[in-house]
C-alpha positions as CSV (number, residue, x, y, z in Angstrom):
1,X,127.1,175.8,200.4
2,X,123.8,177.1,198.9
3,X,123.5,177.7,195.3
4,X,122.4,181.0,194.5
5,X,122.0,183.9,191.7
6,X,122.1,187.3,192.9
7,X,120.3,190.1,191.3
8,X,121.6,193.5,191.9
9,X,120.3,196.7,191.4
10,X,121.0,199.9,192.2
11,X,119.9,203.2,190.7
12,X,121.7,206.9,190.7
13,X,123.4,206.5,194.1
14,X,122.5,209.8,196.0
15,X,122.0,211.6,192.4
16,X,120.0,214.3,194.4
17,X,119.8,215.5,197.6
18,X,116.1,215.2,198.1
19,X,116.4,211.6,198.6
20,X,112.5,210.7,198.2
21,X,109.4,212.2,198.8
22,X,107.0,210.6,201.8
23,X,104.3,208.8,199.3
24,X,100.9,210.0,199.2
25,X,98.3,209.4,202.4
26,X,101.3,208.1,204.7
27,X,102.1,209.9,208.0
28,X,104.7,212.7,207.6
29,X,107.2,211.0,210.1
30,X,108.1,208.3,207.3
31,X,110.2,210.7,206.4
32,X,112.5,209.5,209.3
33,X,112.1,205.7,207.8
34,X,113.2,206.8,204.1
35,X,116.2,209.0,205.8
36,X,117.2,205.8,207.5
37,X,117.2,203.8,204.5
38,X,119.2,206.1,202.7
39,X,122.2,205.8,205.1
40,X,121.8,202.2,204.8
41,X,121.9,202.0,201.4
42,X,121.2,198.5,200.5
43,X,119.1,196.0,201.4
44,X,118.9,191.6,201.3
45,X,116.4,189.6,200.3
46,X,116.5,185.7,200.2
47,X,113.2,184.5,198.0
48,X,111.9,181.9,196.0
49,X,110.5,183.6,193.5
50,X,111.9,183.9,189.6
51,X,114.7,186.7,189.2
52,X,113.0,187.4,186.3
53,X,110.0,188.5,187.7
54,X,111.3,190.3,190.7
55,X,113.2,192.7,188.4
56,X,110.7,195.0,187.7
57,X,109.4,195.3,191.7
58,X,113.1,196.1,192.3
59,X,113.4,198.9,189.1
60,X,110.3,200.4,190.5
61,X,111.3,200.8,194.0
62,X,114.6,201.9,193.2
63,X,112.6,204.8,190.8
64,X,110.9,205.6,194.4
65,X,113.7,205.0,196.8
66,X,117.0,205.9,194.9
67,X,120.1,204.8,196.4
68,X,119.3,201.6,197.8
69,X,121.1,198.5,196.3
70,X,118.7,195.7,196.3
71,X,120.6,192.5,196.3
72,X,117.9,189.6,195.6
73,X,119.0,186.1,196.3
74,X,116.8,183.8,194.0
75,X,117.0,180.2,195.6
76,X,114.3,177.6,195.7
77,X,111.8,177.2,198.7
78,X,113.7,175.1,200.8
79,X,116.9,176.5,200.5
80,X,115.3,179.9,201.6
81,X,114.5,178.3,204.7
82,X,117.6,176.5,205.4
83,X,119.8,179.2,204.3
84,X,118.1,181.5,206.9
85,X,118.4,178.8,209.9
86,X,121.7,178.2,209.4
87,X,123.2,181.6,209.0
88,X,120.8,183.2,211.8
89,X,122.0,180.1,214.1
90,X,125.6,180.9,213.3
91,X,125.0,184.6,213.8
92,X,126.2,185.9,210.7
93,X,124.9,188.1,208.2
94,X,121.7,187.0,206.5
95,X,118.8,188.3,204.9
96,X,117.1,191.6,206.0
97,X,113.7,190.3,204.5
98,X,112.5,186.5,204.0
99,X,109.8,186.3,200.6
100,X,108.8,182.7,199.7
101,X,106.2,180.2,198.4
102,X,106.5,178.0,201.0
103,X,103.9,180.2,203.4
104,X,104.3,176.7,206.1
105,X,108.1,177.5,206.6
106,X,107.9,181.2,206.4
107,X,105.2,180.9,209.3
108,X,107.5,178.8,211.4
109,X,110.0,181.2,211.0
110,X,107.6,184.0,211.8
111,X,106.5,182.3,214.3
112,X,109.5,181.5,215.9
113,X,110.5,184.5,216.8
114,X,112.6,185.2,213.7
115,X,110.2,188.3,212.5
116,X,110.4,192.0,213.2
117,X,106.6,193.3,214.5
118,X,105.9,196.0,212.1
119,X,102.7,197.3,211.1
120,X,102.7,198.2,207.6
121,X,100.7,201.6,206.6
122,X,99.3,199.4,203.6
123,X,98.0,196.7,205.9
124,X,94.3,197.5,206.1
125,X,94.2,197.3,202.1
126,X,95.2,193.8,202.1
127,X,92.6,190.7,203.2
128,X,92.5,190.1,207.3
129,X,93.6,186.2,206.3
130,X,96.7,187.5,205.1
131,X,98.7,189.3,207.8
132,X,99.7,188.2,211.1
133,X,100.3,189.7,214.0
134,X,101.5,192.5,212.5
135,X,104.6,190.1,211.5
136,X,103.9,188.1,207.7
137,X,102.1,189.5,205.0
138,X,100.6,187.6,202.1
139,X,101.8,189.4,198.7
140,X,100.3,187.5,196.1
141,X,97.5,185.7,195.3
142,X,98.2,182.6,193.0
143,X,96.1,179.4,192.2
144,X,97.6,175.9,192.4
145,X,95.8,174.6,188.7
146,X,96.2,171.4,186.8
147,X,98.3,171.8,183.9
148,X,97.9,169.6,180.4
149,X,99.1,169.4,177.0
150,X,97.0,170.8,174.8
151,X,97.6,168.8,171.8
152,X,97.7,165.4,173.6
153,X,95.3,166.0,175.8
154,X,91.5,166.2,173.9
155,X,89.6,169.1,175.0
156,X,87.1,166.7,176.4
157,X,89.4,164.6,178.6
158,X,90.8,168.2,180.9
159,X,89.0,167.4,184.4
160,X,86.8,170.1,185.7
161,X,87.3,169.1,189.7
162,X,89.5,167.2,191.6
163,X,87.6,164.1,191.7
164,X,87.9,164.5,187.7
165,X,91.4,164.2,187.8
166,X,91.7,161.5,190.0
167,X,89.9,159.6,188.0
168,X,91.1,160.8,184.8
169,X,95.1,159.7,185.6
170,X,93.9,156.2,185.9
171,X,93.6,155.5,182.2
172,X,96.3,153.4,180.7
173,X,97.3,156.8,178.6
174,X,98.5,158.6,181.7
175,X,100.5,155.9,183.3
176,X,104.5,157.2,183.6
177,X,102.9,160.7,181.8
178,X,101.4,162.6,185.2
179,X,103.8,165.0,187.7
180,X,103.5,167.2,189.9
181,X,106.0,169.1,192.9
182,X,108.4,166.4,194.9
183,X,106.6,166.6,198.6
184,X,110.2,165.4,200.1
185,X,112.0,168.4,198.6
186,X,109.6,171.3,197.7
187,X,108.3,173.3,200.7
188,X,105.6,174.7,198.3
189,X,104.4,171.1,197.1
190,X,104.3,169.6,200.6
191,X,102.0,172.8,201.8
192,X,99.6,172.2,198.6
193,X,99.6,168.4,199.3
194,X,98.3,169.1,203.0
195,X,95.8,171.7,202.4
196,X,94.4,169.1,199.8
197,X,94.6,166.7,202.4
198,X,92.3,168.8,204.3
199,X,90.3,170.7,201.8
200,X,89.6,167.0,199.9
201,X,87.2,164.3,201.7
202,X,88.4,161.9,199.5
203,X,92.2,162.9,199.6
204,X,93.0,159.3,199.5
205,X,91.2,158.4,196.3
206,X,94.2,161.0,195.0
207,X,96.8,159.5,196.3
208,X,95.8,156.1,195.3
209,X,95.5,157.8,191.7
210,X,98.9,159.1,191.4
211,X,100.0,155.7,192.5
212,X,98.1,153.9,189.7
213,X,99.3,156.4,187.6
214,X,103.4,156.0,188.7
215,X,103.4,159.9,188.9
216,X,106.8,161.3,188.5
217,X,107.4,164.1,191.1
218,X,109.7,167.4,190.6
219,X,111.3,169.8,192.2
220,X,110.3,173.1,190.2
221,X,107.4,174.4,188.2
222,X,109.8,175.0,185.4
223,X,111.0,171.5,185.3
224,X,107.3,170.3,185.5
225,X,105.7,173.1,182.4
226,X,109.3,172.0,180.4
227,X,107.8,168.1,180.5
228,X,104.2,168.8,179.9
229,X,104.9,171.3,176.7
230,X,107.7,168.3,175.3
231,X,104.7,165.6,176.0
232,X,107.4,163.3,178.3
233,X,104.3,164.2,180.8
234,X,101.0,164.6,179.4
235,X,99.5,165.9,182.9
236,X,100.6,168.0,185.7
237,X,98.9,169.1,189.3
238,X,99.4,171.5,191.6
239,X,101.5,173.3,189.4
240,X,101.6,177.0,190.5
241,X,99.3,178.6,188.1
242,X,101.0,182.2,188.0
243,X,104.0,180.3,186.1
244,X,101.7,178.0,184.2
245,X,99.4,181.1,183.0
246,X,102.2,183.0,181.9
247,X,103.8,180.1,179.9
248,X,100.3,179.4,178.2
249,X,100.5,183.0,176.8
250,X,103.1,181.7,174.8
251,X,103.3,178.2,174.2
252,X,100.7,176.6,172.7
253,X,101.2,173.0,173.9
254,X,100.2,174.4,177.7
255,X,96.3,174.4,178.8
256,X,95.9,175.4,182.3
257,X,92.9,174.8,183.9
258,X,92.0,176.0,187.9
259,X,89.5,173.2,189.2
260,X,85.5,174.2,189.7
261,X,85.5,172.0,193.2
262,X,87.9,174.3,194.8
263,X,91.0,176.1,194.0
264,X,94.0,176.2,196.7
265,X,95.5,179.9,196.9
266,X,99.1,180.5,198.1
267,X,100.2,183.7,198.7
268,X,103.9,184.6,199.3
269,X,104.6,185.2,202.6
270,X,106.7,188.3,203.2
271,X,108.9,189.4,207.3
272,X,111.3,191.6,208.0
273,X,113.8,189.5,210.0
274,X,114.0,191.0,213.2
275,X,117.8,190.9,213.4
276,X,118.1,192.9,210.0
277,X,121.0,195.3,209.5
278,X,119.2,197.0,206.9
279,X,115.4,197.3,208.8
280,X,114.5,201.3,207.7
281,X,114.9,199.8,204.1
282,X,113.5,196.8,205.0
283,X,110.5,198.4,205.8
284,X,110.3,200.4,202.6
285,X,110.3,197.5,200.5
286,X,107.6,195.4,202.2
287,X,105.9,198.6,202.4
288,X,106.4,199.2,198.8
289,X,105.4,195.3,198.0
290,X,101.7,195.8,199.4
291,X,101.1,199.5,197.9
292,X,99.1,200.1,195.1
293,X,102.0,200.9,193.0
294,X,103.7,197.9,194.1
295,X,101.2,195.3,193.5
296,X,100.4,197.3,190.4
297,X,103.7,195.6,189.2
298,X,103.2,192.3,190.6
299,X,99.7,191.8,188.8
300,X,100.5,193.4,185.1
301,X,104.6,193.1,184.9
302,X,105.8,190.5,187.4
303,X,102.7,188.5,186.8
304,X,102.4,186.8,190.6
305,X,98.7,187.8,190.6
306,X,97.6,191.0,192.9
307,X,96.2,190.4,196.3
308,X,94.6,194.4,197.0
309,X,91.5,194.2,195.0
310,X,91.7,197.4,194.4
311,X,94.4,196.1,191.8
312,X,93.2,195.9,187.9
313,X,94.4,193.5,185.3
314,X,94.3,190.0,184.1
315,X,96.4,188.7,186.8
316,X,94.8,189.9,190.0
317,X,92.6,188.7,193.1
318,X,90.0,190.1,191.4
319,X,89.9,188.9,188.1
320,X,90.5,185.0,189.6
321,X,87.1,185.5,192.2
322,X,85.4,186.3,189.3
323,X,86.4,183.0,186.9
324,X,86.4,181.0,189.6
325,X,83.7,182.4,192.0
326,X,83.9,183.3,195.3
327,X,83.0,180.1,197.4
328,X,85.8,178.1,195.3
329,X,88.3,180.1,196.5
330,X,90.4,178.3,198.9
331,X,93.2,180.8,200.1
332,X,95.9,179.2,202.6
333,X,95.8,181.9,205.7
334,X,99.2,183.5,206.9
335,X,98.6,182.3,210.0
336,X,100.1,179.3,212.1
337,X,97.4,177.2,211.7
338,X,99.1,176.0,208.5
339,X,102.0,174.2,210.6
340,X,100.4,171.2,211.9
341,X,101.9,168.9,209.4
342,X,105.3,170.4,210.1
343,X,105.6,168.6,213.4
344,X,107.8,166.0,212.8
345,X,105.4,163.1,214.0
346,X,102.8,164.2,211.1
347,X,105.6,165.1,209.1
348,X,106.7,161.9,209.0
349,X,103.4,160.3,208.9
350,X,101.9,162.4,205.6
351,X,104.8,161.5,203.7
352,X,104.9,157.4,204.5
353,X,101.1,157.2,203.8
354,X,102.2,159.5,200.6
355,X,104.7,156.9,200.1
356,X,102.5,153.6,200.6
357,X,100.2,155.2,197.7
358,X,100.9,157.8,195.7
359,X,104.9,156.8,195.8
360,X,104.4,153.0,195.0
361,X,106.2,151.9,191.9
């Protein structure tokens, strides 16, 4: 058993006959791909991001696209994954489209031969690193920052780069006090950790860190943000800064800071599994998701950061080039270059040299 909420939403079932228009600049046959959709009526996704801020992306597409019943399943990034195996193995009804975090698992599913080819007519408006072979699309554009408590944590102490912070977690103050994301259990902490690993020369200076430190690892951003503001953790890392720079808007124990050195980009990784039920509306809600109206929604209500650039707002691709500059922007590429530490040989050996350092008690 999985646990799972379910978010359903569905809007004036067939209140008019003209079901929905073809939008603006797209080829006159979509028509055929919104008619689909409207027999089908409903649509599944299985994600790992916040109900919360999936609601409005579903009350805006359902404003477009009428009469489809968008049922999101909101489940962390590694039961998305399992979920997924273990129902597509047992051939039974699963997801129609796959959105997580955790761009590593989503690639091996993609790349497994789980993903529908599709090229999206919003493709070209999107960076090149972020789609692959016509099969996963990056969606979002979100910094992994470091995360502090403001009023423990003197203005002059926050570290600026990595190195910084390495450094910084080996006072005597932050021993027991530091966390960040559980590498065992969280997809999206174990594909930060290794593009750290590869990004950092001096990776292991980290992980020595955290182990001087005793850092106490978590599951969830939430759990990790709830620590920091309460002070039981003075210091977090990694933390997925979309979260953290909403949170900071309104608690004023959070400071959030993206390091100078380089900042690690994730984007969420959207396919349309290729033995959906549902694929016409399938393929009007990733369409949807990488419009301009969609991401519109993801930057100023959903708050996951755009990645069009054409996008304006605080949370945007745009806006986060320009504080952190262009050259420190580290995005993770949708592609599967990213799953050479899901082998299970360098699986197994990231996490016991993890272990040896940054794990020892």
């Amino acid at each position: 058993m999985f646990k799972k909420s379910t978010l359903a939403v569905a809007a004036s079932l067939f209140a008019s006959a003209a079901f929905a228009q073809v939008p603006a600049g797209y080829p006159a046959d979509y028509q055929k791909l919104i008619d689909g959709a409207k027999k089908e009526g409903k649509l599944v996704v299985y994600g790992a991001t916040d109900s919360k801020a999936t609601q409005p992306l579903i009350k805006e597409f359902n404003a477009i696209y009428p009469g489809i019943t968008v049922e999101y399943n909101d489940m962390n990034s590694t039961e998305v994954y399992n979920r997924f195996i273990s129902e597509a193995a047992a051939g039974g009804n699963t997801a129609d489209v796959m959105w997580s975090s955790a761009m590593d698992l989503q690639m091996r599913l993609a790349s497994d031969g789980h993903a529908l080819k599709y090229k999206s007519v919003e493709a070209p408006k999107i960076p090149g690193w972020a789609v692959w072979d016509d099969q996963a699309y990056g969606t979002t554009f979100e910094p992994a920052a470091i995360v502090y408590n403001k009023r423990l944590v003197d203005a002059k102490e926050v570290p600026q780069t990595h190195a910084d912070f390495a450094k910084l977690i080996q006072q005597p103050k932050f021993k027991d006090k530091v966390t960040t994301y559980d590498i065992e259990k969280s997809g999206v902490g174990f594909m930060f950790m290794t593009q750290d690993a590869k990004e950092n020369p001096k990776f292991i200076d980290l992980e020595n860190a955290f182990g001087v430190a005793k850092v106490r690892v978590q599951s969830s951003t939430g759990t990790m943000m709830e620590r920091i503001s309460s002070g039981e953790n003075l210091i977090g890392y990694n933390v997925l800064g979309s979260y953290a720079l909403v949170r900071a808007k309104t608690d004023p124990s959070i400071g959030v800071m993206l390091p100078k050195d380089y900042t690690l980009i994730l984007s969420r990784v959207m396919f349309i599994n290729k033995a959906a039920k549902n694929v016409n509306a399938a393929k009007l809600w990733l369409d949807f998701m990488l419009s301009h109206r969609g991401q519109t929604v993801i930057a100023n209500e959903s708050k996951l950061y755009a990645i069009r650039a054409d996008v304006t707002g605080e949370t945007t691709s745009a806006d986060l080039i320009k504080q952190i500059g262009k050259d420190n922007v580290k995005p993770v590429p949708v592609h599967p270059i990213i799953l050479q530490f899901l082998g299970p040989a360098k699986r197994m050996a990231f996490l016991k040299q993890w272990k040896e350092t940054a794990g020892k008690k």
